[in-house]
N, C-alpha and C positions, 0 to 999 in steps of 0.2 A: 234631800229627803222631803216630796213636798207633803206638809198633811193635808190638802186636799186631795192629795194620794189618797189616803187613808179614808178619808172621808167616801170617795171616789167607787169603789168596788161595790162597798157595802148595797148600793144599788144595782147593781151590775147586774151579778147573778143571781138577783132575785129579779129585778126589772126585766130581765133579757127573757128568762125563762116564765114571764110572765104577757111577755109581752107574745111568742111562742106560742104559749097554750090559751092565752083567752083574748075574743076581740077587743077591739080600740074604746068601744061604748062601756066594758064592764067597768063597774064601780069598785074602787080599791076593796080589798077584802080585809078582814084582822090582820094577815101576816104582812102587809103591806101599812098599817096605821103606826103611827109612832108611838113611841115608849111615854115620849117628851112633847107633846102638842104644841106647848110653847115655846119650845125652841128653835132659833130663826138660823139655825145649821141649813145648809139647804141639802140636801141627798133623797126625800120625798116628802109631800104637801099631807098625805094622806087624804085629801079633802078633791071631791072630785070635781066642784063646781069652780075651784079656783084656776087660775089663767095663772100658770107658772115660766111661759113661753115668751123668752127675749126676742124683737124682731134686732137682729145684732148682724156687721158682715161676717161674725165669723164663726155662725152657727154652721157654717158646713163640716164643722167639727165638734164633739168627737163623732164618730159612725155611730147610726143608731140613738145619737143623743134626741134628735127631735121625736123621732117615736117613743123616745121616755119621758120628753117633755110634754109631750100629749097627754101621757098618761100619771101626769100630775108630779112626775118626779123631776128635783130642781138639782141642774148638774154645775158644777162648777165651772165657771169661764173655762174655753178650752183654751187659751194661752197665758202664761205664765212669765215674768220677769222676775228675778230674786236677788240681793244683794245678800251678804253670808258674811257671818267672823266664825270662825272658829279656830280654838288651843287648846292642843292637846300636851301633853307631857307622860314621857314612857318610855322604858328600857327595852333596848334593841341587842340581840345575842350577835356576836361575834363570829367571821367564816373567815375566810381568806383573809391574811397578811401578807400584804404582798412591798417588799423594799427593793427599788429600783426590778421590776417584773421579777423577782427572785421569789419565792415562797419561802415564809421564815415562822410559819405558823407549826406547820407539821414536825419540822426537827426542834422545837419547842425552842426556836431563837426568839422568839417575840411572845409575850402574852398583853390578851385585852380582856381581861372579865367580862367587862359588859360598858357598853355606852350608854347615855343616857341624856336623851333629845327633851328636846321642849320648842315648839310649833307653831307661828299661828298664821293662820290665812285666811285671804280676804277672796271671797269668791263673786263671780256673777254670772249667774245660771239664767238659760230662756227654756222653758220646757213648754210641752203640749199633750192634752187628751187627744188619743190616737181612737181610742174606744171607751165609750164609759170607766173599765175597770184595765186599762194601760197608759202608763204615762212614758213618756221618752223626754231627756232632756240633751244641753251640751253646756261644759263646765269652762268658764276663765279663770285664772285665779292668779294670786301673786303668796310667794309664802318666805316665810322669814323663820331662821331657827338658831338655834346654839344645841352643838354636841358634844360632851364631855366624858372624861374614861380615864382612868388607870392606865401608861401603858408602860411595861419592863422587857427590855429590847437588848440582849446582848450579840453584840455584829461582828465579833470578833471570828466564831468559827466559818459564816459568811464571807467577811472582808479581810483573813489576814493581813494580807499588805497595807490596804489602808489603814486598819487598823494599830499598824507598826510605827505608822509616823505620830514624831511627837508632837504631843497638842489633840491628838486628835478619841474623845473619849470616848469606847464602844460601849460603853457600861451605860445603859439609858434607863432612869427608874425617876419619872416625872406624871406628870396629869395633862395631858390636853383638855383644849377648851379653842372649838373653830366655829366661827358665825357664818350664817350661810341667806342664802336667798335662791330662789327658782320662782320662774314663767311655772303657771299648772293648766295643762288644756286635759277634758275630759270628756266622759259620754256614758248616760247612765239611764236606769230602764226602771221600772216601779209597777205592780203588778197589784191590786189591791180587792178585798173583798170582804165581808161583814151581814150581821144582821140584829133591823133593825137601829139602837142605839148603840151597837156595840164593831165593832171592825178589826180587820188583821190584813198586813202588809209585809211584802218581802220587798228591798232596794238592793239592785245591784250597778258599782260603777266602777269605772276604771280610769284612773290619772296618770298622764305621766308629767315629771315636773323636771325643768333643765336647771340641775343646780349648779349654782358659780362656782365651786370646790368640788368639783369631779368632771372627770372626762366622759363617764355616763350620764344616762338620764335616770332616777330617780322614778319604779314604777310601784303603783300602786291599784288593788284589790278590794275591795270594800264591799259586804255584803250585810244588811242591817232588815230584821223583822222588828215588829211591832204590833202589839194587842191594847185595846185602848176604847174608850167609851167617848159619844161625840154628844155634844149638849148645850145645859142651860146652867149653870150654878147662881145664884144671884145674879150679879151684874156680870156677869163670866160668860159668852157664850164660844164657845169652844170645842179642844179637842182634848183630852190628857190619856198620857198610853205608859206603859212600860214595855221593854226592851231588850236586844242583844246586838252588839255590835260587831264582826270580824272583819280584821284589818290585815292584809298581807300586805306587808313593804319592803319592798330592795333595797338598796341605796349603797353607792362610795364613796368614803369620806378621804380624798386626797390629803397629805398631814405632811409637809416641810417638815424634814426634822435634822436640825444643826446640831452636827459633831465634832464641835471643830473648825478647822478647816475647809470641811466639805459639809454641801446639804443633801441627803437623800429622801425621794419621795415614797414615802407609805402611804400605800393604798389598804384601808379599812371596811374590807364586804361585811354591811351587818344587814340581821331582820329583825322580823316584829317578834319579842321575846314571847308577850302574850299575846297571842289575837283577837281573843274572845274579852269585852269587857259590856258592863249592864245599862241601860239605860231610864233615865226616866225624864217625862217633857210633858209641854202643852203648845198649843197652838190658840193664839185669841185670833177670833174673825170682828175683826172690825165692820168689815161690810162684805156686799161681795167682789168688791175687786182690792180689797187690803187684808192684810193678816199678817202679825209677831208670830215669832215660834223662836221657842229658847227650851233649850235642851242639856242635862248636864249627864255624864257619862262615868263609872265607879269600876274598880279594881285596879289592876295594876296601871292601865292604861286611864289615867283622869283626862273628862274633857268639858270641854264650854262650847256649845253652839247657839247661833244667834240670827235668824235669820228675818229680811222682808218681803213680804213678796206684793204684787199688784199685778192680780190677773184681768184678761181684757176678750 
């Protein structure tokens, strides 16, 4: 989620629709002057005399950017590199129980209340302005987790027979606890717009991630707004916003489980119990081609994100 996203719009559809209705010579108007004069945010100069225009190779993006750089508005590098941590922690509802491809959820042979993940991963993202106020990226990522749960499993009206030999106990009333790892490749889109010193953003992405403990791959949904004011506070110059975040996740958690003599595999379909949780963050700009962004995330689902980026 880059915030020069955010920053990004707030020109857009003002710049665009100004750029539209009046020629290249006019002089910024009020609705075009900042809030914040002194702040070294760039999205517009307000000032008409100043020369906002990088001779850069990679001004042939975004579309339209150099007619806005004409017009005294200062766009964010259009390409993007980012490094990423973020950990999340959050309970995921339970679907299918599945013991050796058998369903043992519905005749009420197995129960899982609820599992309960904890997450973290390391990402690294190349994104680009397509157009002033659209961003496109593609996601790497490496992720690491631990999933734990109640689970009470009686196999006996499943497995008679097996369950007849001795040694072997169908009575199952323990806790799992399975560590995992997954590759995460993605692709995600950022659409942003504002005015003034103040902006609003919608991000949508999609991951899938190959986890070592299932024969599926692990998909994921993510769609995240933000409203948010961009500026100067002291030595601060930045972005700070609040938030909502919604998370759709799939995932199967394969589970050995020894009874005995014999071991049978459960397979564990859970999702995301809540998906909706809040956010609140900032963004420092160091210059223009560096920027922190640390983010933390509140309800059922808690998270920590942590990002660098250096645009060019």
């Amino acid at each position: 989620m880059k915030l020069w996203i955010f920053i990004l719009l707030f020109w857009t559809l003002s710049v665009h629709a100004d750029m539209q209705a009046n020629p290249p010579d006019r002089k910024p108007d009020g609705a075009t002057q900042r809030e914040n004069p002194v702040s070294t945010i760039p999205y517009e100069t307000g000032k008409d005399s100043t020369n906002v225009c990088e001779d850069r190779w990679s001004n042939f993006l975004p579309i339209w950017g150099q007619d806005a750089c004409e017009r005294g508005y200062v766009l964010p590098r259009p390409f993007g590199i980012s490094v990423g941590y973020m950990h999340q922690d959050q309970p995921f509802d339970v679907g299918d129980i599945l013991i050796s491809g058998i369903d043992v959820k519905a005749p009420g042979v197995a129960v899982v209340d609820e599992v309960q993940n904890e997450e973290s991963t390391y990402t690294l993202r190349f994104d680009a302005w397509i157009l002033p106020f659209w961003n496109v990226y593609g996601i790497l990522g490496r992720t690491s987790g631990d999933a734990n749960g109640p689970l009470k499993i009686n196999l006996e009206p499943v497995f008679p027979l097996l369950c007849s030999f001795p040694g072997n106990d169908c009575l199952v009333d323990t806790t799992f606890a399975l560590k995992y790892k997954a590759d995460v490749v993605g692709f995600g889109t950022t659409i942003a717009g504002g005015y003034k010193d103040f902006f609003g953003m919608v991000d949508y992405n999609r991951t899938r991630a190959d986890l070592d403990i299932s024969l599926t791959d692990a998909r994921a949904t993510v769609i995240s707004s933000r409203i948010g004011w961009n500026g100067k506070l002291g030595g601060f110059t930045g972005v700070l916003w609040v938030g909502a975040m919604y998370q759709d996740i799939a995932q199967t958690l394969d589970l050995p489980l020894d009874i005995g003599d014999s071991v049978l595999e459960v397979s564990i379909d859970q999702s995301t119990q809540s998906p909706w949780n809040y956010l609140v963050g900032g963004q420092w700009d160091i210059n223009r081609s560096f920027s922190i962004l640390a983010e933390l995330g509140f309800g059922k689902r808690k998270s920590q994100m942590l990002n660098f980026t250096y645009r060019f």
